[in-house]
PyMOL Python script that loads the backbone (N, CA, C, O; Angstrom):
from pymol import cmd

cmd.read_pdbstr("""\
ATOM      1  N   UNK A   1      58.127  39.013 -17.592  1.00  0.00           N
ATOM      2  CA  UNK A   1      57.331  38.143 -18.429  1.00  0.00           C
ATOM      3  C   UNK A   1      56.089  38.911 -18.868  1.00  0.00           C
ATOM      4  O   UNK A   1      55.350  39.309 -17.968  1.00  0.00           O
ATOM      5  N   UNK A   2      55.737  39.193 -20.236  1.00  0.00           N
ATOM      6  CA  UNK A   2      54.668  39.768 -20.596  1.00  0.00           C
ATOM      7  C   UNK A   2      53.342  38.975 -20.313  1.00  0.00           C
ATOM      8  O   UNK A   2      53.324  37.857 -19.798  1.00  0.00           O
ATOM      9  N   UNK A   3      52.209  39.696 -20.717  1.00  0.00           N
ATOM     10  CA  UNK A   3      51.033  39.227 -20.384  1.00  0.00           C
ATOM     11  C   UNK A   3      50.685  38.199 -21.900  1.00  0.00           C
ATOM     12  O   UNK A   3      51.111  38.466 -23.024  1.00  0.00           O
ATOM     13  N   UNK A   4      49.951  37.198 -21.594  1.00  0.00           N
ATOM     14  CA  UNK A   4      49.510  36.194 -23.078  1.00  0.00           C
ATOM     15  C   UNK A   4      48.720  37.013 -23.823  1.00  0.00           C
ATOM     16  O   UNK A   4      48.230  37.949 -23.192  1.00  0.00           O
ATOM     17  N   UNK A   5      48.413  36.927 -25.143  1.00  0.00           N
ATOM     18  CA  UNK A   5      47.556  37.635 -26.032  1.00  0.00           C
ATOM     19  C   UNK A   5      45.991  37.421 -25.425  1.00  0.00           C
ATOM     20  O   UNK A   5      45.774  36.578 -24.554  1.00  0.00           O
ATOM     21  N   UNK A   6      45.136  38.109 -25.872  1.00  0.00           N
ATOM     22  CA  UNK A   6      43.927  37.811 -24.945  1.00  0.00           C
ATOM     23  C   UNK A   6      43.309  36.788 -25.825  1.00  0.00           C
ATOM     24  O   UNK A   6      42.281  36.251 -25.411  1.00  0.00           O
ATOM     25  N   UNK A   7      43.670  36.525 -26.696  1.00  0.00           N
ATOM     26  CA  UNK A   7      43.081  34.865 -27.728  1.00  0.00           C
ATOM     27  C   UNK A   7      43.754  33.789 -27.003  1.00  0.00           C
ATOM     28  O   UNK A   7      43.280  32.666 -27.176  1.00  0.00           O
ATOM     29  N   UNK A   8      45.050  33.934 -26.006  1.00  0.00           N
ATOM     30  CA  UNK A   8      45.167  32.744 -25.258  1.00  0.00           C
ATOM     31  C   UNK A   8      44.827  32.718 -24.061  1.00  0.00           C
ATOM     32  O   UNK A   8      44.960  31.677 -23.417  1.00  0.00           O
ATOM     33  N   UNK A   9      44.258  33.977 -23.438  1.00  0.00           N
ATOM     34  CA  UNK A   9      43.130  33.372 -21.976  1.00  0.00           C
ATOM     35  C   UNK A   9      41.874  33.483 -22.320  1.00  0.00           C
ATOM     36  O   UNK A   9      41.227  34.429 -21.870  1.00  0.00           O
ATOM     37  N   UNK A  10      41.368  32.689 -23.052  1.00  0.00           N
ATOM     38  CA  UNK A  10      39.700  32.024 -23.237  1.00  0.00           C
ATOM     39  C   UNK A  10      39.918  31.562 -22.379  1.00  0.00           C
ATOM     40  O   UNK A  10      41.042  31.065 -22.465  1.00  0.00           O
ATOM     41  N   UNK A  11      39.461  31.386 -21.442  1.00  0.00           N
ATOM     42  CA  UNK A  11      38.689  30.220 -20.361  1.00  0.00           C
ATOM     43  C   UNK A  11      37.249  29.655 -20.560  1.00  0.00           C
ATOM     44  O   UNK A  11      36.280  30.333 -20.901  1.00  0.00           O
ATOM     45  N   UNK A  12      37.247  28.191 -20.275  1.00  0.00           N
ATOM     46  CA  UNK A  12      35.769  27.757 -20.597  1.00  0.00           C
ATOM     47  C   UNK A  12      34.963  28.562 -19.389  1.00  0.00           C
ATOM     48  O   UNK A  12      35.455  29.332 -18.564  1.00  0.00           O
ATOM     49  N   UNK A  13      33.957  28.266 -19.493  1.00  0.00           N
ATOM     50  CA  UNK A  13      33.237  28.348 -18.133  1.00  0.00           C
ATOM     51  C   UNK A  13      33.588  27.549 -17.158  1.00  0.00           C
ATOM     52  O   UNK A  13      34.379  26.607 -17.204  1.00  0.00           O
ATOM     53  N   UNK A  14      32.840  28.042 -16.064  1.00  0.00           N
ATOM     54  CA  UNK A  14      32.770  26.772 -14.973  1.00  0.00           C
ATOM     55  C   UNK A  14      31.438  26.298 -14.756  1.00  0.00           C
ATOM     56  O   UNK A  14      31.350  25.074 -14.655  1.00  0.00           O
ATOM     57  N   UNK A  15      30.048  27.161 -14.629  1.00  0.00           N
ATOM     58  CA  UNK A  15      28.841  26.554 -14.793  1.00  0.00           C
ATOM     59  C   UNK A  15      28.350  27.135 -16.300  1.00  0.00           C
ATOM     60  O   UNK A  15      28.751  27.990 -17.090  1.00  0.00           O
ATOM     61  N   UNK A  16      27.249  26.166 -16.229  1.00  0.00           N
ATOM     62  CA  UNK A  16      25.995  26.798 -17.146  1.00  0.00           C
ATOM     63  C   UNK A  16      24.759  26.632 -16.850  1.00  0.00           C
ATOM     64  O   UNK A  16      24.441  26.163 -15.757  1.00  0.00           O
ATOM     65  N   UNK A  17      23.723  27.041 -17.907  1.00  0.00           N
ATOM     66  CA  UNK A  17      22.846  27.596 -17.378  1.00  0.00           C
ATOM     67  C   UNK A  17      21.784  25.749 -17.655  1.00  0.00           C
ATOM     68  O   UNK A  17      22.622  24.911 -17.987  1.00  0.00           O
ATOM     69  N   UNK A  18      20.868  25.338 -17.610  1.00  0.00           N
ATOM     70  CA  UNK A  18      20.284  24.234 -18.347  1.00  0.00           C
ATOM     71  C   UNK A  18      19.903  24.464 -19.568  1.00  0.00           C
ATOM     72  O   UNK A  18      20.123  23.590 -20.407  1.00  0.00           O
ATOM     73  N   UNK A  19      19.415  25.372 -19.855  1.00  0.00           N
ATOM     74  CA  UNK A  19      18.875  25.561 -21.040  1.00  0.00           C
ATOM     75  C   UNK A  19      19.782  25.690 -22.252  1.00  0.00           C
ATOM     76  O   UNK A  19      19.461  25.603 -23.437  1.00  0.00           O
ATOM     77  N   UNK A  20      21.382  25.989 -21.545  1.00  0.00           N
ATOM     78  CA  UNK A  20      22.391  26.137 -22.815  1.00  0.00           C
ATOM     79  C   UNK A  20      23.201  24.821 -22.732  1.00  0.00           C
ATOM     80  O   UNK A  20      23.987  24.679 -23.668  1.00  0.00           O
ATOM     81  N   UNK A  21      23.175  23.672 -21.667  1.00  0.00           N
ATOM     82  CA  UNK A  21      23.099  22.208 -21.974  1.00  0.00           C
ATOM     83  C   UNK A  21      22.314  21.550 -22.668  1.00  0.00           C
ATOM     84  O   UNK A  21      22.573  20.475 -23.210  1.00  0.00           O
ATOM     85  N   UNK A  22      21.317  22.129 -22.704  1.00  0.00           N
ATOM     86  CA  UNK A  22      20.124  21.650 -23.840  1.00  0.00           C
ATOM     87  C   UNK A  22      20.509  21.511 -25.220  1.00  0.00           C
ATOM     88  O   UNK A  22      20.433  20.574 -26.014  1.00  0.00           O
ATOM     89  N   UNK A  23      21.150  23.253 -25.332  1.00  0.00           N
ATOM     90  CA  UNK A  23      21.250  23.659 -26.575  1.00  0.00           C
ATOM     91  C   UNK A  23      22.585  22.950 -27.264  1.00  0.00           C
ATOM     92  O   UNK A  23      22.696  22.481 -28.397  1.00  0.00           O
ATOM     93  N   UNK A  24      23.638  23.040 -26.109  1.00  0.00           N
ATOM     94  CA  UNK A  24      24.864  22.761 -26.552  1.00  0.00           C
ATOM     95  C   UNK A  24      24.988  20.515 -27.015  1.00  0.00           C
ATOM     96  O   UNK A  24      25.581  19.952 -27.935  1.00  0.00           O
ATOM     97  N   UNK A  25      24.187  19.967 -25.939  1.00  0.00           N
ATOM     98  CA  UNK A  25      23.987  18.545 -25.989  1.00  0.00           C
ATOM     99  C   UNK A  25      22.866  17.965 -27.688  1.00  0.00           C
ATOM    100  O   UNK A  25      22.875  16.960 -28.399  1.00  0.00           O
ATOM    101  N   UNK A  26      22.208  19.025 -27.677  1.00  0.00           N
ATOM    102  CA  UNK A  26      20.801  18.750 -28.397  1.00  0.00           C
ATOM    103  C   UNK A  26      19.771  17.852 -27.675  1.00  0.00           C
ATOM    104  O   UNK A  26      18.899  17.263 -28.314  1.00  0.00           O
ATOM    105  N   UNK A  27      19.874  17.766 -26.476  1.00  0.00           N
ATOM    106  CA  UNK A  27      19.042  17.037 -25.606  1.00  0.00           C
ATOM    107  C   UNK A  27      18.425  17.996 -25.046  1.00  0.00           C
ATOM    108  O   UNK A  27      18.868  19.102 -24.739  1.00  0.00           O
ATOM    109  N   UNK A  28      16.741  17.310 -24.823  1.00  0.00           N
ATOM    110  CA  UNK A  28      15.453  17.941 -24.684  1.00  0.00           C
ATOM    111  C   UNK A  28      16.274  18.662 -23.057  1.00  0.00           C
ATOM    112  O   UNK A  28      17.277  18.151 -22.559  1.00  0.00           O
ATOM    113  N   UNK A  29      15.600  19.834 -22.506  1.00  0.00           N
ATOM    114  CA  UNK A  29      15.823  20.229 -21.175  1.00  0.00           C
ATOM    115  C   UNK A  29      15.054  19.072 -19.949  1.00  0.00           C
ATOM    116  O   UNK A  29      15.663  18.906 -18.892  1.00  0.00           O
ATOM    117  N   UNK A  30      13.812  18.376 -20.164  1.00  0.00           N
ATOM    118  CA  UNK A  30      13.490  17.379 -19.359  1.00  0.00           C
ATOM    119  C   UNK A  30      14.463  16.120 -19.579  1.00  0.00           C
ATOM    120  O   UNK A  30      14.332  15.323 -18.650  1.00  0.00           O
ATOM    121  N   UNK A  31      15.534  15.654 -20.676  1.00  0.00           N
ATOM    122  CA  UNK A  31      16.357  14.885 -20.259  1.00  0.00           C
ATOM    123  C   UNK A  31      17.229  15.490 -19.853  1.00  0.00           C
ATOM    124  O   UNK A  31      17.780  14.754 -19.034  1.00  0.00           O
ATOM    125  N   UNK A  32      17.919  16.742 -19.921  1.00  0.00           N
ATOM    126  CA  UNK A  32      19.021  16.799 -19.089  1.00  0.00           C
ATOM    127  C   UNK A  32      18.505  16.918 -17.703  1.00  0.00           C
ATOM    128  O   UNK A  32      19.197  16.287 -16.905  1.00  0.00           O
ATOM    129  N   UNK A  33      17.071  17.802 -16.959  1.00  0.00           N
ATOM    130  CA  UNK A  33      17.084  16.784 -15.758  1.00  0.00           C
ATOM    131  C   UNK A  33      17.564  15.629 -15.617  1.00  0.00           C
ATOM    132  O   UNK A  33      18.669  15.539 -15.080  1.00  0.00           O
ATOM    133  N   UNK A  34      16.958  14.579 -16.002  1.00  0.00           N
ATOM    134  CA  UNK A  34      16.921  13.329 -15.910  1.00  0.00           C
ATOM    135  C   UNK A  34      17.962  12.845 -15.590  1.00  0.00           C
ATOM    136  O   UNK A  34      18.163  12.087 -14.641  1.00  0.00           O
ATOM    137  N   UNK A  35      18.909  13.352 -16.559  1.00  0.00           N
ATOM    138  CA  UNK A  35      20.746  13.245 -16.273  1.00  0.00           C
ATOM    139  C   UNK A  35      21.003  13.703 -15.119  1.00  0.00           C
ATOM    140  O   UNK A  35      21.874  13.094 -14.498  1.00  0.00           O
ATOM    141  N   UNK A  36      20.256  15.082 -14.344  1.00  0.00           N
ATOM    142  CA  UNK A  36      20.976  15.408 -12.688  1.00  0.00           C
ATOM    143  C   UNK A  36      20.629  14.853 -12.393  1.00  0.00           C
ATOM    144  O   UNK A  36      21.388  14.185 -11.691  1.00  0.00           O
ATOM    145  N   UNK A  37      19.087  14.295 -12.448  1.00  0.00           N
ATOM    146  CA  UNK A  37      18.708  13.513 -10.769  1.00  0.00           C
ATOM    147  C   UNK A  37      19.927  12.174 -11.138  1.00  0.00           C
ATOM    148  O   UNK A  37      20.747  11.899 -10.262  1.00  0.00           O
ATOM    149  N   UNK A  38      19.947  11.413 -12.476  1.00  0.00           N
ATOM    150  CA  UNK A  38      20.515  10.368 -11.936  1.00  0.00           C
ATOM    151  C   UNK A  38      22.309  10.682 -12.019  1.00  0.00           C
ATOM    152  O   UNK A  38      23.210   9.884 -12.276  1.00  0.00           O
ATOM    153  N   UNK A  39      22.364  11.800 -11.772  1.00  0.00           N
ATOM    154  CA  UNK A  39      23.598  12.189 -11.037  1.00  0.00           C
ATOM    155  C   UNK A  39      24.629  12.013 -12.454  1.00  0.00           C
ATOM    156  O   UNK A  39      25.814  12.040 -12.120  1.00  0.00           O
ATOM    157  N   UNK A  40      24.458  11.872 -13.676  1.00  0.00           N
ATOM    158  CA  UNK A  40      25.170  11.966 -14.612  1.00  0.00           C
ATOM    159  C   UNK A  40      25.808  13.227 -14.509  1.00  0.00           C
ATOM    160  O   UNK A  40      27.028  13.389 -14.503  1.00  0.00           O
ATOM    161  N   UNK A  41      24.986  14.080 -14.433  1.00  0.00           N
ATOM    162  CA  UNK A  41      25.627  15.758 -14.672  1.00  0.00           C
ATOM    163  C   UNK A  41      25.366  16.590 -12.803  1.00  0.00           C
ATOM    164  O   UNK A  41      24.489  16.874 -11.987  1.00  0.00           O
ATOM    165  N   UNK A  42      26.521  16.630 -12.979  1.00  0.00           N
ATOM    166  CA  UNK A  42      27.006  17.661 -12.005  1.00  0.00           C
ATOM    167  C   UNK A  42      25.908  19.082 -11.690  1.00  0.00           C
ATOM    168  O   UNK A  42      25.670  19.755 -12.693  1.00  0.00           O
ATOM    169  N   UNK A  43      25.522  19.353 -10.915  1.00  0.00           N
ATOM    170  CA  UNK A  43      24.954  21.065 -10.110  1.00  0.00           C
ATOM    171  C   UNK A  43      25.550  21.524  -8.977  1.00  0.00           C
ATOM    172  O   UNK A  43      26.264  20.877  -8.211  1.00  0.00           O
ATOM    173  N   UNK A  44      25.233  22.657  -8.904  1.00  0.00           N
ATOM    174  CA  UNK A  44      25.288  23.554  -8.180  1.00  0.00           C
ATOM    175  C   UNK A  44      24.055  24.530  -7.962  1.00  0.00           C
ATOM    176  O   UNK A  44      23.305  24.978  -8.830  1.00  0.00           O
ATOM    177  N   UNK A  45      24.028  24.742  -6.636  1.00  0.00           N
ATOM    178  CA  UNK A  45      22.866  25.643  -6.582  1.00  0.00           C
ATOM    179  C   UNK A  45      22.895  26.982  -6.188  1.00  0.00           C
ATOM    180  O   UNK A  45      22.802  27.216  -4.983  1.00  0.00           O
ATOM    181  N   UNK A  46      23.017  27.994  -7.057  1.00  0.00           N
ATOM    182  CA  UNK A  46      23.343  29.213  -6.198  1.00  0.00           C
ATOM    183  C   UNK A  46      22.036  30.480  -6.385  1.00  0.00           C
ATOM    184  O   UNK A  46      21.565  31.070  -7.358  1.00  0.00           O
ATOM    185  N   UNK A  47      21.806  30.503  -5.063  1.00  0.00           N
ATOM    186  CA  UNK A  47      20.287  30.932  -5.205  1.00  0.00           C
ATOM    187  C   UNK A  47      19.514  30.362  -5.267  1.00  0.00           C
ATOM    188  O   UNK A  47      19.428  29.415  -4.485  1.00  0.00           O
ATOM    189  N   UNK A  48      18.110  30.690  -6.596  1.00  0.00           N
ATOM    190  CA  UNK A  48      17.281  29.906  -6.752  1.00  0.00           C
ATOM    191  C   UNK A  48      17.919  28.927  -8.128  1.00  0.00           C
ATOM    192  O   UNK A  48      17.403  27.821  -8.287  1.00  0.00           O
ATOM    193  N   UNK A  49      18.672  29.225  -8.777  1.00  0.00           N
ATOM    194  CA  UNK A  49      19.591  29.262 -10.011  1.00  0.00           C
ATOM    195  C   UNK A  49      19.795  27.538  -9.471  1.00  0.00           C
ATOM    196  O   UNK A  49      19.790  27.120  -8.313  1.00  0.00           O
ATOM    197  N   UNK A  50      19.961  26.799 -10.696  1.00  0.00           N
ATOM    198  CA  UNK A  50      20.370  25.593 -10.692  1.00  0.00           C
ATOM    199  C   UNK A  50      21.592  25.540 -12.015  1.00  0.00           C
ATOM    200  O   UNK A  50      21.323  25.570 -13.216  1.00  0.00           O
ATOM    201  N   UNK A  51      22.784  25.466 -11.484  1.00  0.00           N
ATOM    202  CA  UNK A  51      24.308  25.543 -12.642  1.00  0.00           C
ATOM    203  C   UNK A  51      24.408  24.481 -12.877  1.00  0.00           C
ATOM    204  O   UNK A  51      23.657  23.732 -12.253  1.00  0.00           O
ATOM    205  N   UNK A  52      25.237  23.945 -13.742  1.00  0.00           N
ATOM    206  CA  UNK A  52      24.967  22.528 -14.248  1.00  0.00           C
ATOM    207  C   UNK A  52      26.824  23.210 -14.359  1.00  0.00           C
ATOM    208  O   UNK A  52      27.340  24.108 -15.024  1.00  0.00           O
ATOM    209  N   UNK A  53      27.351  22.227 -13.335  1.00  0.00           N
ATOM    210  CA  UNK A  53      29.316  21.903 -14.300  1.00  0.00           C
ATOM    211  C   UNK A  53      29.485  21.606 -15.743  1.00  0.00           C
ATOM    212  O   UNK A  53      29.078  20.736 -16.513  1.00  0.00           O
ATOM    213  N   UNK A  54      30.482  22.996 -15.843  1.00  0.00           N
ATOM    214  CA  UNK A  54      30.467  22.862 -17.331  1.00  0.00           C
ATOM    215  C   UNK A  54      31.413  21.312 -17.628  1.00  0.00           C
ATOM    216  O   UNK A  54      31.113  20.629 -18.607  1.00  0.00           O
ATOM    217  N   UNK A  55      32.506  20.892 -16.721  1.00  0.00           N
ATOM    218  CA  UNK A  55      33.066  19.886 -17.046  1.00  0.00           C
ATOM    219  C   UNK A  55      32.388  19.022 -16.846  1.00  0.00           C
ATOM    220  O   UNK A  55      32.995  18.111 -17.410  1.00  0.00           O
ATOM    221  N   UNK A  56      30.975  18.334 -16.175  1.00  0.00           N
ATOM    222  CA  UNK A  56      30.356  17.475 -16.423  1.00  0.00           C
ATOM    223  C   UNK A  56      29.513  17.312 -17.427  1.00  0.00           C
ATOM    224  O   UNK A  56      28.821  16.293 -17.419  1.00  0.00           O
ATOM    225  N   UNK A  57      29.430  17.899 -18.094  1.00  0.00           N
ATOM    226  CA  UNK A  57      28.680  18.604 -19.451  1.00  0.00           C
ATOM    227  C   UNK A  57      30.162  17.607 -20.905  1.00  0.00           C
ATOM    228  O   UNK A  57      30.118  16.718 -21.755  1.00  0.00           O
ATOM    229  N   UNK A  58      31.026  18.402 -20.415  1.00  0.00           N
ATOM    230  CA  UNK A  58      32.127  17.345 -21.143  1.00  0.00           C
ATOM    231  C   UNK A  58      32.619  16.212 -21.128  1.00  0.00           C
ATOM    232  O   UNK A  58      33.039  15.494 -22.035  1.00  0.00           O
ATOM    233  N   UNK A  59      32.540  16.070 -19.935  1.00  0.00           N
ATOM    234  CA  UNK A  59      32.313  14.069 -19.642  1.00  0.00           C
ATOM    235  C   UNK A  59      31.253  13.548 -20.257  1.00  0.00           C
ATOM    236  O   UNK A  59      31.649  12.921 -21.240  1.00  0.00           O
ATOM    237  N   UNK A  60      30.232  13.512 -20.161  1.00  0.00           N
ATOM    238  CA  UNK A  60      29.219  13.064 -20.753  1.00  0.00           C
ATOM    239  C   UNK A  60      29.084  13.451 -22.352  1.00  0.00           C
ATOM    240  O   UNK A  60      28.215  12.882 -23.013  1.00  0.00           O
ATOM    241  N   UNK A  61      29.841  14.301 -22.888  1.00  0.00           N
ATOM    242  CA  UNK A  61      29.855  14.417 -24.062  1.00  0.00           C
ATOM    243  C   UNK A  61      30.897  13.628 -24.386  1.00  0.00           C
ATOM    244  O   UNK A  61      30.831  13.339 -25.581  1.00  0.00           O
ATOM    245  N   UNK A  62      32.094  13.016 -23.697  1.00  0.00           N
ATOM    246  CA  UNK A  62      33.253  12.485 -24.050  1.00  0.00           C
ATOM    247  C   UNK A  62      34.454  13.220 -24.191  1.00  0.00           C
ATOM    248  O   UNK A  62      35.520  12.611 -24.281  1.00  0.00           O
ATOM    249  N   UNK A  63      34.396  14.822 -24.231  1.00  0.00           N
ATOM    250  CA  UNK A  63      35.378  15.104 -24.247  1.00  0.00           C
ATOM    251  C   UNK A  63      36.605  15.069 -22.687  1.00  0.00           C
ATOM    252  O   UNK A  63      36.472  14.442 -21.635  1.00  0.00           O
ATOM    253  N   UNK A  64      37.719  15.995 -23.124  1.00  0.00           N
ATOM    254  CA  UNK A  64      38.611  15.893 -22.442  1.00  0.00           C
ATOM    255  C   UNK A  64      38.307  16.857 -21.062  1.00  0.00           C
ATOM    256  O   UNK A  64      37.918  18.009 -21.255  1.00  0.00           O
ATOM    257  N   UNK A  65      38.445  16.487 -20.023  1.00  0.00           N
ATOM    258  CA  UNK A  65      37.941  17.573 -18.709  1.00  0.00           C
ATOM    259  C   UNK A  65      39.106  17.798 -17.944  1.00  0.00           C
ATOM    260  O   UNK A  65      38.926  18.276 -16.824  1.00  0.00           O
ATOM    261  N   UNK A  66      40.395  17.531 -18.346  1.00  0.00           N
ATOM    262  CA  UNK A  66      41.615  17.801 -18.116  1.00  0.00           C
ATOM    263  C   UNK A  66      41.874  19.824 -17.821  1.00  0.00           C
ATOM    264  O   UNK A  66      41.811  20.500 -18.848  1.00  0.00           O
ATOM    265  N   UNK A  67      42.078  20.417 -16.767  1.00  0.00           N
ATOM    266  CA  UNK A  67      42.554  21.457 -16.946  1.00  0.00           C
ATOM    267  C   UNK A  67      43.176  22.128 -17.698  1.00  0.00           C
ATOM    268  O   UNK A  67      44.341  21.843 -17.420  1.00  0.00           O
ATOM    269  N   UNK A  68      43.189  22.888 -18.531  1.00  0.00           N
ATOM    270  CA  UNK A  68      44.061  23.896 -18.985  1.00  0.00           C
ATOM    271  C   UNK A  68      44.888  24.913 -18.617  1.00  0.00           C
ATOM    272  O   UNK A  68      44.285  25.767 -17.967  1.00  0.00           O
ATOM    273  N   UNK A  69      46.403  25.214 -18.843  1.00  0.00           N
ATOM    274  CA  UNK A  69      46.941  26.830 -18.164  1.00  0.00           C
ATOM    275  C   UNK A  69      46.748  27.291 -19.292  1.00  0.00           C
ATOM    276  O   UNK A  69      47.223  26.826 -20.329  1.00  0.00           O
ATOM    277  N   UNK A  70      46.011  28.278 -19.196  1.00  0.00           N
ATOM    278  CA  UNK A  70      45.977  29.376 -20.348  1.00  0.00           C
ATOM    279  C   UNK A  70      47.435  29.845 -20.505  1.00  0.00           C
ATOM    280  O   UNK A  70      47.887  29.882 -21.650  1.00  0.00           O
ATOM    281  N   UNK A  71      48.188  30.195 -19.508  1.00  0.00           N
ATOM    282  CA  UNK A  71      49.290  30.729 -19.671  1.00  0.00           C
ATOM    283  C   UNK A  71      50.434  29.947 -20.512  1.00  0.00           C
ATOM    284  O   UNK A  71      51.432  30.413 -21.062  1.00  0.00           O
ATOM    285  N   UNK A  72      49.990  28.655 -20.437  1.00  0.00           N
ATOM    286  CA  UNK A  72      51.394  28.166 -21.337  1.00  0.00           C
ATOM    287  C   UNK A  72      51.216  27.860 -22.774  1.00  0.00           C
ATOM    288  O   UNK A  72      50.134  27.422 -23.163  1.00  0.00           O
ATOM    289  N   UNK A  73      52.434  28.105 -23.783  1.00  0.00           N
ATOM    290  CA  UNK A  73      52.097  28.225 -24.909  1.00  0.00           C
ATOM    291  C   UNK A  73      51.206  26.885 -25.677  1.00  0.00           C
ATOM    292  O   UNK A  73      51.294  25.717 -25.297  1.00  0.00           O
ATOM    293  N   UNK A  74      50.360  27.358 -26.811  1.00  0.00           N
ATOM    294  CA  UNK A  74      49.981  25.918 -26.990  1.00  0.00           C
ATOM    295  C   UNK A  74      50.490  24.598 -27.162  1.00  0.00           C
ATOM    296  O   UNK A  74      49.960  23.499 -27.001  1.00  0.00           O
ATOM    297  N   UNK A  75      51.810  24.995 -27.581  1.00  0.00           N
ATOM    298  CA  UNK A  75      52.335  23.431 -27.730  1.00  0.00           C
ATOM    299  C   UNK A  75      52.840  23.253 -26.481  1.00  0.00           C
ATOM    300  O   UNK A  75      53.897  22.622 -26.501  1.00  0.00           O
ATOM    301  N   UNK A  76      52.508  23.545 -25.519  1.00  0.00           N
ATOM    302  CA  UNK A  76      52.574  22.916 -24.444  1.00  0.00           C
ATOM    303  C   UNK A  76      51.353  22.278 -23.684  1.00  0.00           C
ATOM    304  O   UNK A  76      51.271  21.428 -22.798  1.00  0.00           O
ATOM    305  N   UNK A  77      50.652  22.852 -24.220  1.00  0.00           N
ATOM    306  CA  UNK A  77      49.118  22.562 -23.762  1.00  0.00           C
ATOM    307  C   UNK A  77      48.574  20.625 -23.678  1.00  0.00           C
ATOM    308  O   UNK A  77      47.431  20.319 -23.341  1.00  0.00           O
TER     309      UNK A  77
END
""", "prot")
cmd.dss("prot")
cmd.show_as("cartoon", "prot")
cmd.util.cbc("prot")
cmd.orient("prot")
C-alpha cells in the first residue's frame, strides 16, 4: 500500500496558542479567557504555556469535532 499524497495528511492541530483563538474566533483575547474559566473552551497546561484544544475551539464555533483518518480516501471521509 503506498503512502497518501502529502495534501491528504494535513492534520489539524491539537492545541493552540490564545492569541490565535482570538484571531481565528474574532473574539477579544480577555473573552476567550472568559470562555476557559467558564469552562467553554478546553486547556491544557504545558509549562508555563496555556493550549487551548483545538477541538474545543470547533465546538464552540459549531463545527464538526468528529475525527478524521487522513489515510482514507476523501469520499470516504
Amino acid at each position: 500500500m503506498s503512502e497518501p499524497p502529502a495534501s491528504d495528511r494535513r492534520l489539524a492541530p491539537i492545541t493552540v496558542r490564545v492569541a490565535t483563538v482570538a484571531r481565528i474566533t474574532s473574539l477579544s483575547r480577555s473573552r476567550i479567557y472568559e470562555l476557559i474559566q467558564s469552562g467553554d473552551i478546553e486547556t491544557v497546561k504545558v509549562g508555563r504555556a496555556m493550549l487551548v484544544k483545538y477541538r474545543s475551539v470547533l465546538a464552540l464555533l459549531g463545527e464538526d469535532t468528529t475525527p478524521v483518518d487522513p489515510y482514507l480516501p476523501p469520499t470516504q471521509r
